[in-house]
C-alpha beads as a LAMMPS data file, in Angstrom:
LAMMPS data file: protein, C-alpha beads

429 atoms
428 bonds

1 atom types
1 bond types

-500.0 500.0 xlo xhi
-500.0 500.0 ylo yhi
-500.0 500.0 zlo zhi

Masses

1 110.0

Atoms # bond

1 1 1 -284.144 364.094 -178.583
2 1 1 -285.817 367.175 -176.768
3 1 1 -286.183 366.654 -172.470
4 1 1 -289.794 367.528 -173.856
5 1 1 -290.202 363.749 -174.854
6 1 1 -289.256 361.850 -171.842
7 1 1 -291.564 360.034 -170.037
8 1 1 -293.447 361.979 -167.902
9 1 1 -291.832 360.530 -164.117
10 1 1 -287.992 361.057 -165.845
11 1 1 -289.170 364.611 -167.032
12 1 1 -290.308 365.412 -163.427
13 1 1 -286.730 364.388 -162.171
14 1 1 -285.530 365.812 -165.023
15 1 1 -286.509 369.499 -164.232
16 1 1 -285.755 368.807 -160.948
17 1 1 -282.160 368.132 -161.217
18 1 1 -282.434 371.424 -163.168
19 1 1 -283.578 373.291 -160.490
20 1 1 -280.865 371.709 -158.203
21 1 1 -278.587 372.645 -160.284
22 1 1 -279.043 376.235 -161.112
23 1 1 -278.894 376.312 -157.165
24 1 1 -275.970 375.273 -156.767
25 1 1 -274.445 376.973 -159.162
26 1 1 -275.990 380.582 -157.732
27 1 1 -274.816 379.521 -154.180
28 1 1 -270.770 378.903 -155.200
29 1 1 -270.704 382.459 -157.859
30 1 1 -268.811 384.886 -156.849
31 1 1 -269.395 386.915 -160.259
32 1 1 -272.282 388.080 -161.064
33 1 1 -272.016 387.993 -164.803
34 1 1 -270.138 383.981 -164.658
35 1 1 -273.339 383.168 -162.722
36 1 1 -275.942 384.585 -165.415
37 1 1 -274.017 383.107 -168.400
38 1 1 -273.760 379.597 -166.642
39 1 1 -277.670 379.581 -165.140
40 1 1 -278.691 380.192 -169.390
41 1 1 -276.633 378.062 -171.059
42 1 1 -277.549 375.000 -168.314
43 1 1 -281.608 375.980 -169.546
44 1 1 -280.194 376.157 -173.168
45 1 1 -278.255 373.109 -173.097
46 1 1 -280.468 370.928 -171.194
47 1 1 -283.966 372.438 -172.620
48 1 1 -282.771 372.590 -176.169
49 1 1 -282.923 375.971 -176.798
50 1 1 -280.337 377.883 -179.366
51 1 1 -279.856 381.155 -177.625
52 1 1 -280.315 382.532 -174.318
53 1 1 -280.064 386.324 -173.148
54 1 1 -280.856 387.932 -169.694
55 1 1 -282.152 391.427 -169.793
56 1 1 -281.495 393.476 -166.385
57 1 1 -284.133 396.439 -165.200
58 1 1 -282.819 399.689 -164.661
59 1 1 -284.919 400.574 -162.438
60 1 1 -283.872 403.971 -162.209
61 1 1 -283.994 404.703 -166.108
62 1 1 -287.060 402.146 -165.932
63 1 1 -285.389 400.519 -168.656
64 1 1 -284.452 397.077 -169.759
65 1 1 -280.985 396.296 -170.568
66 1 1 -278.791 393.556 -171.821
67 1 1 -276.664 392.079 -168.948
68 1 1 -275.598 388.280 -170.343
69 1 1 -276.174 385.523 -173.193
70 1 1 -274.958 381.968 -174.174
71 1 1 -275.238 380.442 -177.281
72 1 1 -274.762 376.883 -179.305
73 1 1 -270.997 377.314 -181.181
74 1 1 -272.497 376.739 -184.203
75 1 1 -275.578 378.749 -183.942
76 1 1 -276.779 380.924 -186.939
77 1 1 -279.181 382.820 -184.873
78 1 1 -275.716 384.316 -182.923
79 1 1 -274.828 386.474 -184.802
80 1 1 -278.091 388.231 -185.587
81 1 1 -279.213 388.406 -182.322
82 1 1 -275.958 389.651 -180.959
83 1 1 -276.301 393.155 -182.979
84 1 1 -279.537 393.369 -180.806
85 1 1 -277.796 393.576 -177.687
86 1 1 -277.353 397.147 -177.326
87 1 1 -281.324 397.886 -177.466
88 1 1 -283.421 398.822 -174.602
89 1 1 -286.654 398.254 -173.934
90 1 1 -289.630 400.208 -171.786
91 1 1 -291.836 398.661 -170.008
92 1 1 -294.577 397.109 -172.738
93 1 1 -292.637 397.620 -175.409
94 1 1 -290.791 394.285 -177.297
95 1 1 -292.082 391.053 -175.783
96 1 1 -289.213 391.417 -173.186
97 1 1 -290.747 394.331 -172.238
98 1 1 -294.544 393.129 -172.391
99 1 1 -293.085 390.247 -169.647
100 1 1 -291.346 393.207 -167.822
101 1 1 -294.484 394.949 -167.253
102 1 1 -297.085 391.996 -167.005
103 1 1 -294.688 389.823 -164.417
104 1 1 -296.034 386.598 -166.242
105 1 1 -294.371 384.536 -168.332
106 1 1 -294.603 384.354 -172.302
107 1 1 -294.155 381.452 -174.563
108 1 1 -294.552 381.768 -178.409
109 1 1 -294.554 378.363 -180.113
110 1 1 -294.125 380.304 -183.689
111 1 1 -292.504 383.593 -183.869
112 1 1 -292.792 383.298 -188.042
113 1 1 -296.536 384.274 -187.239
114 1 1 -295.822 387.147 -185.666
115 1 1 -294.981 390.541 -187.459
116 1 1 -292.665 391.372 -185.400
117 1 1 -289.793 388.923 -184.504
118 1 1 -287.346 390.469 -181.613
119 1 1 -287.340 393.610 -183.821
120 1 1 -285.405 392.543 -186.385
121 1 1 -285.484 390.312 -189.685
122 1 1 -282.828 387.042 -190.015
123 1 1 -280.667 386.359 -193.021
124 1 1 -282.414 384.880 -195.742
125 1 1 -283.105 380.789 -195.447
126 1 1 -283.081 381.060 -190.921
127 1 1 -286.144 381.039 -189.698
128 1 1 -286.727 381.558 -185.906
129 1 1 -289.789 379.953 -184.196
130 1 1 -290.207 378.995 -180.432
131 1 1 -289.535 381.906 -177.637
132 1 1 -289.774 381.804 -174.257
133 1 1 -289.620 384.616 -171.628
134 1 1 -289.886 384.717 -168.061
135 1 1 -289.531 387.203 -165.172
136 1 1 -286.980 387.539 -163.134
137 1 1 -288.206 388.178 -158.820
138 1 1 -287.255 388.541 -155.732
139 1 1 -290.002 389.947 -153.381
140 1 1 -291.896 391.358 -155.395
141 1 1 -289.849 393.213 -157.621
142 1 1 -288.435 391.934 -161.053
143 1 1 -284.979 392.156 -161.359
144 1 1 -285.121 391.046 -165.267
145 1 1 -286.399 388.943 -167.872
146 1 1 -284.896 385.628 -169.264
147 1 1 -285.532 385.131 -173.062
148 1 1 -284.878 381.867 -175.296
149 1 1 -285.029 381.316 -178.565
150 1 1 -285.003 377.945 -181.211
151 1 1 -285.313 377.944 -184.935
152 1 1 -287.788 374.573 -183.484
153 1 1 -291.624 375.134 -182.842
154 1 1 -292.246 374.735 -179.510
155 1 1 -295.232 374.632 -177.682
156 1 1 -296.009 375.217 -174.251
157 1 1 -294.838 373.024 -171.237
158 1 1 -296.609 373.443 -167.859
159 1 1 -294.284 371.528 -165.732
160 1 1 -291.358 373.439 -167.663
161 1 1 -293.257 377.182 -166.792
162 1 1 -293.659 376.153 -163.253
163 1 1 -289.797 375.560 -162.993
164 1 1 -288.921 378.490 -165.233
165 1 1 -291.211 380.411 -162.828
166 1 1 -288.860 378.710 -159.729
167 1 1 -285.530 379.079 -161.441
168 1 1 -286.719 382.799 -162.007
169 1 1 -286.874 383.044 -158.445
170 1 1 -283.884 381.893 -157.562
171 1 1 -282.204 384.035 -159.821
172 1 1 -284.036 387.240 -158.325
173 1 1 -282.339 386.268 -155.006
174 1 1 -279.274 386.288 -155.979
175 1 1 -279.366 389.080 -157.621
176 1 1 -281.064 390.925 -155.092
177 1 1 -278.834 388.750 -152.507
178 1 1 -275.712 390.524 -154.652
179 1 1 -276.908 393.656 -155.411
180 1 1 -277.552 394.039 -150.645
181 1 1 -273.499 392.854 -150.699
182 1 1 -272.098 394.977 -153.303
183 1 1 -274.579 398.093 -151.239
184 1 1 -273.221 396.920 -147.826
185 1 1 -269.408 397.237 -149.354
186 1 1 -270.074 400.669 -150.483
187 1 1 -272.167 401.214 -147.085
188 1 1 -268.973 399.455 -145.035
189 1 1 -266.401 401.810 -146.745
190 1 1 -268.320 404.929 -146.719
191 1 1 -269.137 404.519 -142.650
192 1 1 -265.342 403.439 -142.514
193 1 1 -264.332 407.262 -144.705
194 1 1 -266.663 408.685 -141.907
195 1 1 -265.516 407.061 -139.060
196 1 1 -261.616 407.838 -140.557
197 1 1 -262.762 411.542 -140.863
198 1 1 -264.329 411.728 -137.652
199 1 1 -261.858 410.204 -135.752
200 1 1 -259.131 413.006 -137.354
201 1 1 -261.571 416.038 -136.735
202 1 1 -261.488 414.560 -133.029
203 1 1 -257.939 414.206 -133.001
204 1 1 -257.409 417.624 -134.329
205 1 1 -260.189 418.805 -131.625
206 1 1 -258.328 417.274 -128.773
207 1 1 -255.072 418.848 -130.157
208 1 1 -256.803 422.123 -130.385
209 1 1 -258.456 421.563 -126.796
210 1 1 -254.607 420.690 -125.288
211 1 1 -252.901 423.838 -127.017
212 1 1 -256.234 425.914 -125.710
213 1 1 -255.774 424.957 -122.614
214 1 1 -252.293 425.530 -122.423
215 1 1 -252.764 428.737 -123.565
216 1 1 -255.687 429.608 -121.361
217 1 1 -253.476 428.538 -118.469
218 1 1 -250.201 430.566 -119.425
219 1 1 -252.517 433.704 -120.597
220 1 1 -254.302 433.735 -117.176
221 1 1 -251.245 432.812 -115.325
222 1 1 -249.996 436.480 -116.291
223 1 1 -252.636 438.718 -115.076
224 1 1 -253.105 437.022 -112.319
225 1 1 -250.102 436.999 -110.671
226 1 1 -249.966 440.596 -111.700
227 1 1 -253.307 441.021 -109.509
228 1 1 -251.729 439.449 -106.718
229 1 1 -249.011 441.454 -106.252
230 1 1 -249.893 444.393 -106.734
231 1 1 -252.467 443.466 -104.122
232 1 1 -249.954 442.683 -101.497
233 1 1 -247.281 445.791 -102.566
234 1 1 -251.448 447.739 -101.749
235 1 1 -251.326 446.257 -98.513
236 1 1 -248.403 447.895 -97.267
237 1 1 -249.164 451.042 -98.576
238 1 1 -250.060 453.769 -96.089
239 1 1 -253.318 455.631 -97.957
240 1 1 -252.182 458.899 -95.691
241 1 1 -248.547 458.688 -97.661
242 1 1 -248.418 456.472 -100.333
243 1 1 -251.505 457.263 -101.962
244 1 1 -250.121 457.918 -105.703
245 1 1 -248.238 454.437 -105.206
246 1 1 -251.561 452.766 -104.019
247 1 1 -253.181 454.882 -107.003
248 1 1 -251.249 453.259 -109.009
249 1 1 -251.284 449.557 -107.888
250 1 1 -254.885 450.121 -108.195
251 1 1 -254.443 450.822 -112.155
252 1 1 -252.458 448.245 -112.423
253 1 1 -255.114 445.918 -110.885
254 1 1 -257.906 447.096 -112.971
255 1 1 -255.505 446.534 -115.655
256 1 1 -254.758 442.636 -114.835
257 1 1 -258.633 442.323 -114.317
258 1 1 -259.580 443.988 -117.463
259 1 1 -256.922 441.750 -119.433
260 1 1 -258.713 438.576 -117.536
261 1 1 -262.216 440.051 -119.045
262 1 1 -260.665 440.162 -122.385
263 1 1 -258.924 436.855 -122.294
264 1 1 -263.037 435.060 -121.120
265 1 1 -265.089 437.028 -123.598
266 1 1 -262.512 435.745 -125.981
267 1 1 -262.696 432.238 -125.226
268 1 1 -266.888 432.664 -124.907
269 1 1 -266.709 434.161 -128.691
270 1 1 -263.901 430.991 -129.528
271 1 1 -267.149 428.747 -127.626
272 1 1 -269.934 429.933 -129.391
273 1 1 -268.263 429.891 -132.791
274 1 1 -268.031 426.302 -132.852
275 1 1 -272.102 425.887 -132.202
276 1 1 -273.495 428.724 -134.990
277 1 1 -275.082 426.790 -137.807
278 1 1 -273.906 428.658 -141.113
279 1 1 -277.072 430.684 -143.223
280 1 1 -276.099 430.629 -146.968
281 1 1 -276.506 433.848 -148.769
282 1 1 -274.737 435.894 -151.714
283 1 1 -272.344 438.578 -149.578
284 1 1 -269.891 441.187 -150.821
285 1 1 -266.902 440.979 -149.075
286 1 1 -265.800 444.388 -150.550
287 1 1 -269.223 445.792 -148.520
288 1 1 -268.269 444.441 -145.521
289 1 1 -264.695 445.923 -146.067
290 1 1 -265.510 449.020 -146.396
291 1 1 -268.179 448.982 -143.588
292 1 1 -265.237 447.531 -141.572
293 1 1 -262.801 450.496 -142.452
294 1 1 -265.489 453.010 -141.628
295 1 1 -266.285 451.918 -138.229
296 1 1 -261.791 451.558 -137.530
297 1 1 -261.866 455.518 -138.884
298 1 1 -264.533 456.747 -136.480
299 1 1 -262.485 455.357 -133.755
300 1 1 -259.016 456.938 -134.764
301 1 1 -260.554 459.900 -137.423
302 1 1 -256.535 461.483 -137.107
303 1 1 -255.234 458.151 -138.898
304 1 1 -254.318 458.476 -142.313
305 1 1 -255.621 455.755 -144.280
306 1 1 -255.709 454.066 -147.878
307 1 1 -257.638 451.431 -149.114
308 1 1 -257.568 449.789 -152.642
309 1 1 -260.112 447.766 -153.638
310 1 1 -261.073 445.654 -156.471
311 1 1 -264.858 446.191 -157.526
312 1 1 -267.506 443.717 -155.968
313 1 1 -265.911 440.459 -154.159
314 1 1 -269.275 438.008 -154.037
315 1 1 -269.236 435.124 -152.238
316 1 1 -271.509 432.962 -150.881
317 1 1 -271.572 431.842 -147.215
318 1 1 -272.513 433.417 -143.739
319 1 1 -273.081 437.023 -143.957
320 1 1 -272.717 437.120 -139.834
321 1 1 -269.704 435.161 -139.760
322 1 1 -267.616 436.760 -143.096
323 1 1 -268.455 440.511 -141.548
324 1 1 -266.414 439.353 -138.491
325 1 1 -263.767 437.783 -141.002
326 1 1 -263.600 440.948 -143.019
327 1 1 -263.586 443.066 -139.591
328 1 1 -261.058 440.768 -137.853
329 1 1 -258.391 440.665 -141.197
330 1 1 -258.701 444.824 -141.029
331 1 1 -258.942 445.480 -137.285
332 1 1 -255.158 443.119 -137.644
333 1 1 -254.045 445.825 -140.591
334 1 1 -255.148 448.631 -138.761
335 1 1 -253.050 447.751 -135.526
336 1 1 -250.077 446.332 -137.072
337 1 1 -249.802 449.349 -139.307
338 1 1 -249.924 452.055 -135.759
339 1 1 -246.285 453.247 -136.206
340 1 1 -246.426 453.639 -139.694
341 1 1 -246.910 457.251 -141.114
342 1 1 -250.271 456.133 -142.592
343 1 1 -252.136 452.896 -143.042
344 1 1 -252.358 451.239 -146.558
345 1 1 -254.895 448.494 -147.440
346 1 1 -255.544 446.379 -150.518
347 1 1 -258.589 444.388 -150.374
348 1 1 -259.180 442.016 -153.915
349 1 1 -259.217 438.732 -155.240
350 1 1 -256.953 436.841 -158.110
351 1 1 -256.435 433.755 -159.395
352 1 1 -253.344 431.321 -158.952
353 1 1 -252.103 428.929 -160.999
354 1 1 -254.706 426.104 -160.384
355 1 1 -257.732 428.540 -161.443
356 1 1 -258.784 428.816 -157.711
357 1 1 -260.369 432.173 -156.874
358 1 1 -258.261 433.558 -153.746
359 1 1 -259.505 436.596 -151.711
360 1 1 -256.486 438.889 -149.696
361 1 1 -256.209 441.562 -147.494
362 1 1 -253.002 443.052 -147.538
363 1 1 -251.460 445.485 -145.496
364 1 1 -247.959 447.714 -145.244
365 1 1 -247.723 447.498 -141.255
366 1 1 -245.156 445.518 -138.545
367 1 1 -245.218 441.925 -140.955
368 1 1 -243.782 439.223 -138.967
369 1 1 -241.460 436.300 -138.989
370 1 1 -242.816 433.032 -141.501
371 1 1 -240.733 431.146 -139.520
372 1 1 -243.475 431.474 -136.584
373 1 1 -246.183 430.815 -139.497
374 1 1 -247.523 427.704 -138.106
375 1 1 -248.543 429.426 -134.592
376 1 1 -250.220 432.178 -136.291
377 1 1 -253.882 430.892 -136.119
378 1 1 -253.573 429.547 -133.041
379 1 1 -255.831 430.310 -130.099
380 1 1 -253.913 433.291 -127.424
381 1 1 -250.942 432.625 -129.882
382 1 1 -248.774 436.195 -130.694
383 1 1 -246.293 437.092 -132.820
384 1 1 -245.658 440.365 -131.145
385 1 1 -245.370 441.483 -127.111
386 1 1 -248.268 442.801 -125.440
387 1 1 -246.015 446.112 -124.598
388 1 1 -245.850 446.260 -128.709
389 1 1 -249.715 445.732 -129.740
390 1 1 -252.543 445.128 -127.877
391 1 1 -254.543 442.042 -128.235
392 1 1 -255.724 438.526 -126.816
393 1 1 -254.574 436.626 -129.812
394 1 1 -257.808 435.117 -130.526
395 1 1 -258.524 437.268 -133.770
396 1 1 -257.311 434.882 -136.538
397 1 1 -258.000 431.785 -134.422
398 1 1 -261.595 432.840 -135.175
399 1 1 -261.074 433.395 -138.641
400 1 1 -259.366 430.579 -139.090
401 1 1 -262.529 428.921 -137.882
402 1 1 -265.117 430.407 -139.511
403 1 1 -262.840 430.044 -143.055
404 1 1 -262.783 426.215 -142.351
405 1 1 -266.323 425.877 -141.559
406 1 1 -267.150 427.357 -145.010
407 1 1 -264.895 424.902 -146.522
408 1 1 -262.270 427.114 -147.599
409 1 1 -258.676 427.515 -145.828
410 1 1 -256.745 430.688 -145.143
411 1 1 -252.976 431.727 -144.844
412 1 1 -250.883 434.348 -144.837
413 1 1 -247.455 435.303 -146.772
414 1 1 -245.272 438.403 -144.107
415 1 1 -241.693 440.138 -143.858
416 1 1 -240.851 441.905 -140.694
417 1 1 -241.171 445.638 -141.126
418 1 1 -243.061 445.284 -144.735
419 1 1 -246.249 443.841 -143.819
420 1 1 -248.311 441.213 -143.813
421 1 1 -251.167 439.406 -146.735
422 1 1 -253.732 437.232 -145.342
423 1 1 -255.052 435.242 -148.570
424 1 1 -258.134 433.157 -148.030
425 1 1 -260.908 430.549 -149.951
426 1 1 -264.049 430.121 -150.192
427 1 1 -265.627 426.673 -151.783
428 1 1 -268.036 427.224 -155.008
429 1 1 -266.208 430.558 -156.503

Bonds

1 1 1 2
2 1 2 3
3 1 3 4
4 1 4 5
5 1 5 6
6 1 6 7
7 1 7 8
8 1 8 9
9 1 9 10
10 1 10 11
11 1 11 12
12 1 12 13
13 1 13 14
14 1 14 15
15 1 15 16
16 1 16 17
17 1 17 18
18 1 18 19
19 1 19 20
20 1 20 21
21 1 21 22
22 1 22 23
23 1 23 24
24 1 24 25
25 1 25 26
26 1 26 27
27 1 27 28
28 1 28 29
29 1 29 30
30 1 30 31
31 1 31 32
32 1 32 33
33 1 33 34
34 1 34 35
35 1 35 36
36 1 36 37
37 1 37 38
38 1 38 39
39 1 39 40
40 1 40 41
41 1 41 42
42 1 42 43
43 1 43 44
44 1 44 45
45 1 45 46
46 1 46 47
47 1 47 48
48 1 48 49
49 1 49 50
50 1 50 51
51 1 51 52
52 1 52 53
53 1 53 54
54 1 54 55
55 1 55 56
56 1 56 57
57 1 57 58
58 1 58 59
59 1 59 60
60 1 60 61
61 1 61 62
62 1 62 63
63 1 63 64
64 1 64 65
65 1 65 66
66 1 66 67
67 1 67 68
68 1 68 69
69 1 69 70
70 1 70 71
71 1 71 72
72 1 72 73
73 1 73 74
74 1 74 75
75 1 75 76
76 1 76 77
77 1 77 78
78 1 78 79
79 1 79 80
80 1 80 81
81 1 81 82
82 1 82 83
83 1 83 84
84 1 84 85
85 1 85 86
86 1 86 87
87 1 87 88
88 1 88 89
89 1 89 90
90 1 90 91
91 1 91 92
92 1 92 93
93 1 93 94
94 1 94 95
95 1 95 96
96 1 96 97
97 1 97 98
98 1 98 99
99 1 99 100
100 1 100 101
101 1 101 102
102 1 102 103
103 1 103 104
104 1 104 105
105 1 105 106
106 1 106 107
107 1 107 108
108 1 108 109
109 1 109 110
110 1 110 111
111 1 111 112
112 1 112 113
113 1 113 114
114 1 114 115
115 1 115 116
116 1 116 117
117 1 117 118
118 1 118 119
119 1 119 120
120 1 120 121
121 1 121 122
122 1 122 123
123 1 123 124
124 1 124 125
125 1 125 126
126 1 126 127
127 1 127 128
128 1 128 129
129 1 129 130
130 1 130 131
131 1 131 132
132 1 132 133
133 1 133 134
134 1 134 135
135 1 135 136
136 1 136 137
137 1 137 138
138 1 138 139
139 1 139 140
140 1 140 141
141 1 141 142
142 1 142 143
143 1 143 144
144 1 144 145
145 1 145 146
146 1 146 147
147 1 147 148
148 1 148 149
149 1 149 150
150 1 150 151
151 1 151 152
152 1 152 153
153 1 153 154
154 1 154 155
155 1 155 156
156 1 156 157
157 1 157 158
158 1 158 159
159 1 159 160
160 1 160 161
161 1 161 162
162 1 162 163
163 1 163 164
164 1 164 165
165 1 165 166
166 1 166 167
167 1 167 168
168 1 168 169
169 1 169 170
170 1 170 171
171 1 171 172
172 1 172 173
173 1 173 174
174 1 174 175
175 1 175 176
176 1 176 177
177 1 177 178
178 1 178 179
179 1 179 180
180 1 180 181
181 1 181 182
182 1 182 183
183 1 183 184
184 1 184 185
185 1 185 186
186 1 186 187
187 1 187 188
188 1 188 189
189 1 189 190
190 1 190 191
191 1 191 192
192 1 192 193
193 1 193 194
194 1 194 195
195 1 195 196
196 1 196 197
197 1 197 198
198 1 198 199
199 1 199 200
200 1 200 201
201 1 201 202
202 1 202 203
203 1 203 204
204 1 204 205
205 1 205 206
206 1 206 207
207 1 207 208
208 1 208 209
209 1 209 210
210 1 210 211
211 1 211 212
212 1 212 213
213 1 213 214
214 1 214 215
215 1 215 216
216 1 216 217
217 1 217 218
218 1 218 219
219 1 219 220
220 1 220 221
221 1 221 222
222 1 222 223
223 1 223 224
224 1 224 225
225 1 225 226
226 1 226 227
227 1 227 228
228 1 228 229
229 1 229 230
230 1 230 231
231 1 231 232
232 1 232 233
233 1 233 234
234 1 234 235
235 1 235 236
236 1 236 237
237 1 237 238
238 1 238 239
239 1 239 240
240 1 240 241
241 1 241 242
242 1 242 243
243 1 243 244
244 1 244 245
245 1 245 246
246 1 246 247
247 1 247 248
248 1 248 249
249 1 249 250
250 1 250 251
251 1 251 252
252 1 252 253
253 1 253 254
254 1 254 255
255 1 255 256
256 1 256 257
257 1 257 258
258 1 258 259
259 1 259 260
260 1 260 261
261 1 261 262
262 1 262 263
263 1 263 264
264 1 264 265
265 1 265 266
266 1 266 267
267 1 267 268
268 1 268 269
269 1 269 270
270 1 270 271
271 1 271 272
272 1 272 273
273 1 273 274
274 1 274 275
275 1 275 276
276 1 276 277
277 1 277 278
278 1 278 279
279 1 279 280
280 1 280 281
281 1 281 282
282 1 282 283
283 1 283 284
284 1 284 285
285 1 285 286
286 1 286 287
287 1 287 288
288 1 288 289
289 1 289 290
290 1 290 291
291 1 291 292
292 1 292 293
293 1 293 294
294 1 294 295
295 1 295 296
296 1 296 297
297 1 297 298
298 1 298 299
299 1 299 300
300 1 300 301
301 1 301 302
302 1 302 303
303 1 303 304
304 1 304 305
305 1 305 306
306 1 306 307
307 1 307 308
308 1 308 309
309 1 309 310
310 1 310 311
311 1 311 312
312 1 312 313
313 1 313 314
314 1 314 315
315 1 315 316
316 1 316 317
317 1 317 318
318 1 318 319
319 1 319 320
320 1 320 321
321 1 321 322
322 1 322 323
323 1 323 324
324 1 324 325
325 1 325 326
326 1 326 327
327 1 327 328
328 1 328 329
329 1 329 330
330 1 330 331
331 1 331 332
332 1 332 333
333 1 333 334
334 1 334 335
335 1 335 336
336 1 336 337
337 1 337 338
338 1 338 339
339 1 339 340
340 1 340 341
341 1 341 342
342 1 342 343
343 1 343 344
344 1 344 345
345 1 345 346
346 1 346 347
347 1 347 348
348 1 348 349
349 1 349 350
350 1 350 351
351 1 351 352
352 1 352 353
353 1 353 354
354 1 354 355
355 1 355 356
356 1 356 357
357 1 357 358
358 1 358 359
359 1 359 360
360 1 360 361
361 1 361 362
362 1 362 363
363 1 363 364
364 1 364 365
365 1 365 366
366 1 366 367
367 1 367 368
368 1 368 369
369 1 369 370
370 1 370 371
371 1 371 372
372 1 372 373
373 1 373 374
374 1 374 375
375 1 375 376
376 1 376 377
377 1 377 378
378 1 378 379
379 1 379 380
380 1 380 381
381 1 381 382
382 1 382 383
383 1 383 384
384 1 384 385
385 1 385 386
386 1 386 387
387 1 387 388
388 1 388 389
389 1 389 390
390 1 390 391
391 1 391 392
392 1 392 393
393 1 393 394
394 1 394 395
395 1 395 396
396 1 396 397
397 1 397 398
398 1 398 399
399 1 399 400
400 1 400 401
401 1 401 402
402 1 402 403
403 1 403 404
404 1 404 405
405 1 405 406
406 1 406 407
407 1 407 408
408 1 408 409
409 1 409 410
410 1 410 411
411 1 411 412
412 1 412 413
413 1 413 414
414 1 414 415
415 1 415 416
416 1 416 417
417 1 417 418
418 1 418 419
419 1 419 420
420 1 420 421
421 1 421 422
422 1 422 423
423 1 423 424
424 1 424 425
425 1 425 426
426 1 426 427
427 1 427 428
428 1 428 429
């Protein structure tokens, strides 16, 4: 006997209890799919109907798609209906889709007098009659439709719409209660990757900031205490017969104070680099090169130099910012290679072995230790004496910078005496 035929006070508590009951079951699911299948077949089993499906919006694809079903064991409709699962439907279109887009319920007490019955025609002798559909909400949006099915002709229930209508409801809210969970897990973890990131790039700031200032504080340490006594050797100087000595403490003084200049316009450029917002264009770094090399030769026109290039090295990034990278990497080829007969350059890119695009500039000067590698791109960090090569040591601190803030990284392969390659990346080619 169908619920349909109970009195009408039992059917009341009847649909109830249903209601209750899908509830219940919604509050204690922790799986979204276990939750679907056990809301349909408690409206199958208790409402009589053969088959149940849900079908879930996409609303991105604004499609509908098959998310869960429960049928009887024994039910000849299963099979049919099961090679139907892996259609879609638009909004409008199939009588899930006509619900989709209308929001109202749809009860057919006779699908055999249709033309159309779910889109598809049942083996010979099983014939399908009563359908039911119903929307799916939460706040205004519909989440999905419910569909049933019965080879029995059913006809229309009020009191059963109004609790399909309710159960519908529910169902939206969990889904939309699920769907706010599974966002705030992704949310939780993604702030938690950004927190974990941040919290490293201010860890490596800090670390940066402590070896700065250290460096700051031993750089200026040695000028200044040049300045001072030189000062006080000035003092005792008679101008009437010392004056080539005080000539040249006074040299010497300039000297400490233009090394102090040096060493602050450094850390301003080191300042500033870390506020410029990078403007994304196509450069050549071969352009900038050879603009680079140019400008060195005015300077120095008795040098002998030679440069090898490779054709066009694009790139895209800051034009600014990779002219100082390109002018940096030679100005460091140019200077290391001063007591060599002439300087020799190759500027070009290859590939290595994991099909990344690497960009060098590689020189035959003064090369260096590797095992002092890891100081290299440190802020007032040098691999060679003042009284051997001029310099504040900021030059491939800023590259360094600049090569990281387009995403790429930068190092560099060296042998005393045989030179020095300075091999670099760039993200996207």
């Amino acid at each position: 006997m169908l619920p349909t035929s109970l009195p009408h006070n039992e059917r009341d508590d009847h649909l109830l209890r249903l209601e209750h009951a899908v509830a219940r079951q919604l509050a204690d699911a922790d799986d979204v799919q276990a939750a679907l299948q056990a809301v349909i077949q408690a409206l199958c089993e208790t409402e009589g109907w053969e088959y149940g499906r849900f079908w879930q919006a996409d609303e991105a694809a604004r499609v509908l798609r098959f998310a869960a079903s429960w049928h009887l064991v024994d039910s000849v409709i299963a099979v049919h209906m099961a090679g139907s699962e892996t259609a879609v439907f638009k909004p409008g279109e199939g009588l899930v889709g006509r619900v989709w887009e209308s929001g109202q319920p749809l009860w057919v007490s006779d699908l055999s007098k249709h033309s159309q019955v779910l889109g598809a025609t049942l083996p010979p002798g099983v014939e399908l009659h009563g359908a039911f559909m119903f929307p799916v909400t939460s706040q205004g949006r519909t989440m999905g439709v419910m569909s049933f099915v019965s080879r029995a002709v059913r006809d229309p229930e009020k009191r059963l719409l109004q609790t399909f209508r309710i159960i519908g409801t529910q169902v939206g809210q969990f889904l939309q209660r699920t769907q706010r969970e599974k966002e705030f897990v992704l949310l939780n973890a993604e702030l938690e990757e950004r927190v974990r990131k941040r919290t490293m790039q201010l860890e490596a700031a800090n670390a940066e900031l402590e070896a700065f200032s250290y460096s700051i504080a031993h750089d200026l340490r040695s000028p200044l205490t040049s300045i001072d006594g030189f000062t006080r050797l000035l003092e005792g100087c008679s101008l009437k017969t010392d004056e080539d000595k005080a000539r040249h403490y006074l040299r010497r003084i300039r000297a400490g104070v233009r090394q102090m200049s040096d060493l602050t316009d450094a850390m301003l450029s080191l300042a500033r680099l870390s506020r410029v917002e990078l403007e994304y264009e196509e450069v050549d770094l071969a352009a900038l090169a050879s603009l680079s090399m140019s400008q060195l030769r005015e300077r120095e026109p008795e040098r002998e130099a030679t440069v090898e290039m490779t054709g066009r090295l694009w790139v895209r990034g800051d034009p600014r910012l990779l002219a100082q990278v390109m002018t940096n990497l030679l100005g460091n080829a140019w200077k290391f290679s001063s007591r060599k007969p002439q300087v020799r350059v190759s500027i070009g890119s290859e590939k290595n072995a994991a099909g990344e695009k690497v960009y060098f500039v590689k020189d035959e000067g003064a090369g260096f230790d590797m095992a002092h590698a890891s100081r290299l791109f440190g802020a007032f960090q040098r691999l060679h004496a003042p009284t051997e090569f001029e310099g504040t040591g900021i030059g491939l601190a800023l590259v360094q910078k600049i090569i990281a803030g387009h995403g790429g990284r930068i190092w560099a392969l060296a042998r005393p005496g045989e030179g020095a390659t300075f091999c670099f990346t760039l993200p996207g080619e």
